[in-house]
Every structure is written in structure tokens, then in C-alpha cells.
N, C-alpha and C positions, 0 to 999 in steps of 0.2 A: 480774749486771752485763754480762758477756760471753754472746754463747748462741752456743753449741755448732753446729757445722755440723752439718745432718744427712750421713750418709753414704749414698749413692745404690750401692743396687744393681741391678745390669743382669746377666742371663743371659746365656749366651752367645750365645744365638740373638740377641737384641736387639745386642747389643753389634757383630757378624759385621754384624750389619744398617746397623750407623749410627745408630739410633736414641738412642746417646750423647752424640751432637754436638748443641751448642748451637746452632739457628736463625743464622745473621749474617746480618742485614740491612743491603742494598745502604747506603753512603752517600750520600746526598744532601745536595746543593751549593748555596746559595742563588744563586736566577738571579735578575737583575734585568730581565732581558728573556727570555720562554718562550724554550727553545733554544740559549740562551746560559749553561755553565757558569762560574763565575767560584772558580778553585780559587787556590793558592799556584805552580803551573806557570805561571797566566798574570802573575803577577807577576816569579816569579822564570824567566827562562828558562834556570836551570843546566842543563847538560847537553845542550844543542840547539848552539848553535856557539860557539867564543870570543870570535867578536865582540861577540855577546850578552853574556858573561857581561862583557866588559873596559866596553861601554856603562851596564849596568848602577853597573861597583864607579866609574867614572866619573861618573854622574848622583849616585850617593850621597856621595861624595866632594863636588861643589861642591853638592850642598844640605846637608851638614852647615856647610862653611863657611860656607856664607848665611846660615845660622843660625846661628851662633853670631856673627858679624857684626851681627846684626838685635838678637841678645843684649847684645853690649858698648853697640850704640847703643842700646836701650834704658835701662840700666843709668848709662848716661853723663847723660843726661837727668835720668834721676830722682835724681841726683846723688853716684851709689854709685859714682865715680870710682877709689876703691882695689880693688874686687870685679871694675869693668871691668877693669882695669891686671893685675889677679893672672890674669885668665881669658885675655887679649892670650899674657905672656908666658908663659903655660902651650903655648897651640897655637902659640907662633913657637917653641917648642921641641921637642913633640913632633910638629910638617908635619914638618918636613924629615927626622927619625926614624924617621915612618911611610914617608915616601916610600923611605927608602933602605930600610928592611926589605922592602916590598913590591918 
């Protein structure tokens, strides 16, 4: 059911040598244009200045609310009134919660 590792012996000559270490190959990043990396640094710019980081928690901040806006009017429509109403009074209570923690 289970199979047994092998166990790998190496001398010490090999060993002194490096010959132990397993290959790591470089990663690569899917570009969409040759030249142009597109990693989680060019999304997220933590670490570079705080003005970055406060535009960032800023832009994410009002597109959750656009969304979930987008959500009650959806909701409202299709005439699930009581699910709009329960989602309303859930974020008018936990904004000003988040805001004061943050």
C-alpha cells in the first residue's frame, strides 16, 4: 500500500562535493508580453512605500463595497428582499467596526 523510501547513500567524497543537492530550477513567471514579468510584487506593492500600501487597502476597501452594493441590488431585483436586508445590516455594522480597528 505504502512503498518505502529508498534510502540514498552518498560517500563522503560525493557528499564534500555537492553532489547531494537536488537540481532547483529557476522559477518562471508567466509573461504576457516577452520582457514583462507579471509576479504577486506587481500586484501587491507591500514593502516599497506606504503610500502604496494605504492606496492599495484603499482601492480594495471601495471595491468590496461596490460589490456588495452590486450584490444587495441584485438581490433586491430578484426579489430576495429579506437576504438583501440581513447582508445591508450586517456591513452597516461591521464598516464602522472595521474602520475603528483599522
Amino acid at each position: 500500500m505504502f512503498k518505502k523510501a529508498k534510502t540514498e547513500t552518498y560517500s563522503v567524497r560525493e557528499f564534500l562535493a555537492g553532489k547531494h543537492k537536488t537540481e532547483v530550477l529557476p522559477k518562471k513567471n508567466f509573461a504576457f508580453i516577452p520582457g514583462v514579468d507579471i509576479t504577486a510584487q506587481t500586484f501587491l506593492p507591500v514593502g516599497t512605500s506606504p503610500a502604496d500600501t494605504l492606496v492599495l487597502l484603499v482601492c480594495g476597501a471601495g471595491a468590496f463595497f461596490i460589490g456588495v452594493t452590486l450584490l444587495e441590488k441584485m438581490l433586491i431585483r430578484n426579489g430576495n428582499t429579506v437576504l438583501a436586508e440581513s447582508i445591508a445590516s450586517t456591513i452597516n455594522f461591521l464598516a464602522p467596526v472595521g474602520i475603528y480597528i483599522s
